[in-house]
N, C-alpha and C positions, 0 to 999 in steps of 0.2 A: 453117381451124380449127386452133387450136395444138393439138400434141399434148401439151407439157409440162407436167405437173401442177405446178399451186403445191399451196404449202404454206399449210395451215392457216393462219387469224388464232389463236389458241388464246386471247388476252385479250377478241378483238372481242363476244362477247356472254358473259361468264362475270360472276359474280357481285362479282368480285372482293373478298368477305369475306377470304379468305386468304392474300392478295396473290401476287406470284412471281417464283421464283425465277430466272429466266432460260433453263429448259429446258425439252425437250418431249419425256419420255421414252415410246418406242415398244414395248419390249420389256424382258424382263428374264430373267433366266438363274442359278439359285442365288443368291449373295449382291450379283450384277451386276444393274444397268439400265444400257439403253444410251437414249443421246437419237438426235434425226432424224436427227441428223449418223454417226450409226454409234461416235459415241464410248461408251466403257465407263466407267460409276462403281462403286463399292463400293458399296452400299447399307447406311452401318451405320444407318439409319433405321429401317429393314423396314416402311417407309410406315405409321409412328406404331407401329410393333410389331406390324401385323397379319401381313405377311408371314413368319412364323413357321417354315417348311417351306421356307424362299427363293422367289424368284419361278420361276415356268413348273413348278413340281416336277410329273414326270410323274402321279407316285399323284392328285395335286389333279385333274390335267387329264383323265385318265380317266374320275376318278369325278364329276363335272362334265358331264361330254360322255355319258357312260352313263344318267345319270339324267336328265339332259335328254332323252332319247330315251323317254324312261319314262313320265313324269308329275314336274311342275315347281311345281304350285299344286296345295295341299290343307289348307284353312283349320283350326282345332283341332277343332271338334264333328267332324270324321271322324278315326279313324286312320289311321296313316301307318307303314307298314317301316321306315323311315329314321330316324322322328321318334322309333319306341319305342327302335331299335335303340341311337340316340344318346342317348337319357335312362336306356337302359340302362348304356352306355358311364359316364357322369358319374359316375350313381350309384356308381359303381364307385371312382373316383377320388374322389369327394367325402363319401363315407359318415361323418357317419350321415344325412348329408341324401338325403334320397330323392324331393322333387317338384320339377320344372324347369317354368317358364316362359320356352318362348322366343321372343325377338323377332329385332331387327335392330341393334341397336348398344350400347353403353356407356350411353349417353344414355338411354334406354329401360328398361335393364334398373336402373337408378339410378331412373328414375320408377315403375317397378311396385315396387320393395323401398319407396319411401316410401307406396306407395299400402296397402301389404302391413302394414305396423308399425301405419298409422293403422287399417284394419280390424280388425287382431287388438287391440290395445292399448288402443284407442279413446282417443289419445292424438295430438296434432298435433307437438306436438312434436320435433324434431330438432336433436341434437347432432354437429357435426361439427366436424374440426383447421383453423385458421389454417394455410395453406400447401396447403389441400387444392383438387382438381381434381373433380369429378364429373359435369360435363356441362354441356351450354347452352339446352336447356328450362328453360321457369320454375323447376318441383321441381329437377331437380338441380344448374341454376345458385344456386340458393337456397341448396345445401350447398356450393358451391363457394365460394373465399375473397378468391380476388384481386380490387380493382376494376377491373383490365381487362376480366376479363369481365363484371363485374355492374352497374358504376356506370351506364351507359347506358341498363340495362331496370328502374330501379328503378321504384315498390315493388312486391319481389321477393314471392315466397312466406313469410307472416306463421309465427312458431313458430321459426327455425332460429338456433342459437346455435351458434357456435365458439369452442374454447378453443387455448391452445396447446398444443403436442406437452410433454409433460413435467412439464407444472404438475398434479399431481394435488389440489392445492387447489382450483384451479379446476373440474376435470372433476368432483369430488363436491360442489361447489355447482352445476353445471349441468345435472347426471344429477339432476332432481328427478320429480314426480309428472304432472309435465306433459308428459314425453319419453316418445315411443314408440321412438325408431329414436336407435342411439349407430350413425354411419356411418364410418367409417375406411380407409384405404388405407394397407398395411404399407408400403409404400413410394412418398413422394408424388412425380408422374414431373413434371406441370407446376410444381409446388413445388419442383424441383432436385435432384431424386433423392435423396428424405431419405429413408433409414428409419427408421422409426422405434422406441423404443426399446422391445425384447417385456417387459421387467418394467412398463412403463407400460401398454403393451398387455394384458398377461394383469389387470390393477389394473382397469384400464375393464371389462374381461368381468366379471369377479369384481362389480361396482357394478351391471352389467345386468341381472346374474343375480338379484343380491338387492335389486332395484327392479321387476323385472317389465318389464323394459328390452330392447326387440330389440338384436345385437349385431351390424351387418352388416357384411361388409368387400365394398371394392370391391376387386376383382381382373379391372377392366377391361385395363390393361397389365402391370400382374404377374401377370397368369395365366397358365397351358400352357406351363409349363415356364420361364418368362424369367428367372426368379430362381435357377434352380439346385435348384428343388422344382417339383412339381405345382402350387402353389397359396402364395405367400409367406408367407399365415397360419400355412402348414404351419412355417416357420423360430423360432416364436414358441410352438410346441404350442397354439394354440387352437380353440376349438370354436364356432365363429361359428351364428348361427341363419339367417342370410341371407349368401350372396356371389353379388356378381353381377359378368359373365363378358363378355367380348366380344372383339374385336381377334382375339389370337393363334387363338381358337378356329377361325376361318374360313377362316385362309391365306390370307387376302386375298377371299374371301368376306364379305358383311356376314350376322353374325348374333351374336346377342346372348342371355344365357341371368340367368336367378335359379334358383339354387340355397335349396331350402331346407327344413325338417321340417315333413313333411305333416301330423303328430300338433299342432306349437308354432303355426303359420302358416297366415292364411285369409284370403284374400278374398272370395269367394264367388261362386256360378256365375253366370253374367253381367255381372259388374261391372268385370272389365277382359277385355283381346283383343288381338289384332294380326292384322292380314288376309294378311301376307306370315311373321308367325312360324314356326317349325317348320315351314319348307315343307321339300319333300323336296329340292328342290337342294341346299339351304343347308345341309339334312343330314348327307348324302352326304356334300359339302365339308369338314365337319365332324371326322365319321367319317374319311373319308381323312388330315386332316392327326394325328387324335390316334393312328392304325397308325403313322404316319410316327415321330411323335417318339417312340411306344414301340418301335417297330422297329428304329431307329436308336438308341436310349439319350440321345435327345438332351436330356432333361434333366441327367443326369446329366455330360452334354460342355458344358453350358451353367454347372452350376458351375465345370466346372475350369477352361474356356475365361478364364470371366471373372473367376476368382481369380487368374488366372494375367496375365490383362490389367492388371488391376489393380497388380498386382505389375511388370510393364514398364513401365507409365506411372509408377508411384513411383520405379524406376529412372532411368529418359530425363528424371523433370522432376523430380530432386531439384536443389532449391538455385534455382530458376526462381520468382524473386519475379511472375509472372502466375500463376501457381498457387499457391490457398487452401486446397483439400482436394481428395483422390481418394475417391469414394464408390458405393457400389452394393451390388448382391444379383448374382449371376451374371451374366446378359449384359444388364444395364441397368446403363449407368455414368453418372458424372456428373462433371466434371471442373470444379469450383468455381474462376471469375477472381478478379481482383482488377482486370482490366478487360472492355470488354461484348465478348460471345461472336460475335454475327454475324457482325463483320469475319475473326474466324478460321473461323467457318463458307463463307465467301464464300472465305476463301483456300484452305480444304481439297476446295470445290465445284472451283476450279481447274487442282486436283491430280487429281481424278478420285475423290474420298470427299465423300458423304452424309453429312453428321449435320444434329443438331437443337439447337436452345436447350430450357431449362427456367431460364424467368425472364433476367433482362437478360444474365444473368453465367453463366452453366454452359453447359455445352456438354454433349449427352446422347447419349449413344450404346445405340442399341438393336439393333442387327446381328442377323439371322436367326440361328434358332441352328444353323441346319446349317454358318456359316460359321469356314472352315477356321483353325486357328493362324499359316499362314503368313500368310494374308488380313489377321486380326484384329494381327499384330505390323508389318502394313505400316502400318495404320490408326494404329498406335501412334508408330510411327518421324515418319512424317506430320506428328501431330499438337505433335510433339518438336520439328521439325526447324520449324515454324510460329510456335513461341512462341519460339523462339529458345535450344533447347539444345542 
């Protein structure tokens, strides 16, 4: 009998929807993962933004490991410590919204905000941005815009119109009487890290308001801190009736949250659920990463971080005809080509840095925010010394 362990097939039964990368990472450390091989990468991904608090952070793992010794399943019709403690938490950062539905991901928490507009409004209707992201369920593929993801499962979900970012022509011929839910994302992350523009933004509130029009924003990746605020909406002064939450919320826990006013907003008892929502692991999880980023200030390190990145990268690739535009909100960047981004993703995967695409040409960069300047200026040099400046 051998004693030598192989290693994992990791492709031989997996789904292969989202293809891969070439690695098999096993651990991970602040703004590090390492693969089987013991080698070290940068993680400016923070595995799609959720990693928020970096990976292995001890506060997550405690409170993780603590509550798991407690009680781990506890469906909505009971209360829960955890579940009040963390809606009390929200409330706090997200006032004047005061009731939270929570689930398990981005995807979800985008299906109950459409479910939420159509109840209260009694309206099917949905308006969303050309360029926009919102999930891959029916409802929130519906709002989403690319035909990557949509042309495959058509016909999608009947009622959803999208306008462009900026045409306010269009958005007041498409905010009509037939719209419950105007859905938007301050900053679109699959779209190529656009943000977009707050006097258009506050234009579309202001139409919702005087239509009788929910106003929801997704702050599935700009939320908890990644933008340099609490909440990106916050960048725009807006007063949304609906945001819904996910990623960063869980440090790499899945859980997923709707924010929204108890007094404007109803579904009604029984008519929607989640059997793993607001359980108390997820909590916990929760709770611990949002101590983290206020214990740490790290929103407020995550503006500077990334004002400041930004500012190095316009430096290092001034005058570098592969680079179209530098753009972002705090620690979500996006570095616009003029040729396609994977082959520099593959060459910086080489070097020992993560990143990400957003659409064929942009390179995205979302780095945990607890990650360091000296870190974030190697990331930068990197990506300098790749395009050839």
């Amino acid at each position: 009998m051998s004693l030598t362990q192989t290693k994992p097939d990791v492709t031989r039964y997996d789904a292969g929807f989202a293809g891969h990368r070439g690695l098999t990472l096993v651990r991970g450390e602040g703004a590090f993962v390492f693969d089987d091989t013991g080698r070290r990468y940068l993680d400016a991904t923070a595995m799609y933004g959720v990693a928020s608090i970096g990976h292995a952070h001890p506060a997550l793992a405690v409170a993780v490991a603590a509550q798991a010794g407690r009680l781990v399943a506890c469906f909505a019709s009971y209360g829960n410590d955890q579940r009040a403690a963390l809606q009390e938490r929200l409330a706090t950062l997200l006032e004047p919204l005061d009731r939270f539905f929570l689930c398990n991901s981005g995807t979800e928490a985008v299906e109950a905000a459409i479910k939420m507009a159509r109840a209260t409004t009694g309206r099917a209707g949905v308006v969303a941005l050309s360029g926009a992201f919102h999930g891959r369920s029916l409802g929130a593929l519906s709002a989403t815009f690319r035909g990557k993801h949509r042309d495959a499962f058509a016909p999608l979900v009947p009622g959803f119109t999208h306008v462009r970012p900026g045409d306010r022509e269009a958005l007041n011929a498409a905010l009509t009487e037939d719209v419950g839910l105007f859905l938007v994302e301050v900053v679109q992350g699959e779209g190529g890290v656009k943000p977009i523009a707050a006097a258009y933004l506050r234009e579309a509130q202001r139409l919702c308001q005087e239509r009788g029009i929910l106003f929801g924003v997704d702050e599935v990746q700009t939320g908890i801190g990644r933008t340099g605020r609490w909440f990106a909406y916050q960048h725009a002064g807006l007063a949304p009736d609906l945001v819904c939450l996910a990623k960063g919320l869980g440090g790499g826990f899945p859980i997923g949250a709707v924010a929204f006013h108890g007094a404007r907003v109803s579904l009604g008892d029984g008519t929607h659920g989640s059997t793993f929502g607001g359980n108390p692991l997820a909590c916990a999880a929760a709770l611990a990463v949002l101590s983290v980023i206020d214990g740490q200030r790290l929103v407020e390190r995550a503006a500077a971080h990334g004002e400041r990145l930004v500012v190095q990268l316009e430096e290092l690739l001034a005058g570098n005809d592969k680079v179209r535009a530098i753009r972002g909100l705090g620690l979500m960047v996006g570095l616009e080509l003029t040729v396609a981004s994977m082959p520099l993703q593959r060459a910086l995967q080489e070097r020992g840095f993560l990143t990400l695409g957003a659409g064929p040409r942009v390179l995205r960069l979302l780095p945990p925010l607890t990650t360091s300047w000296a870190e974030l200026e190697c990331l930068a040099v990197a990506i300098a010394e790749e395009l050839g400046s």
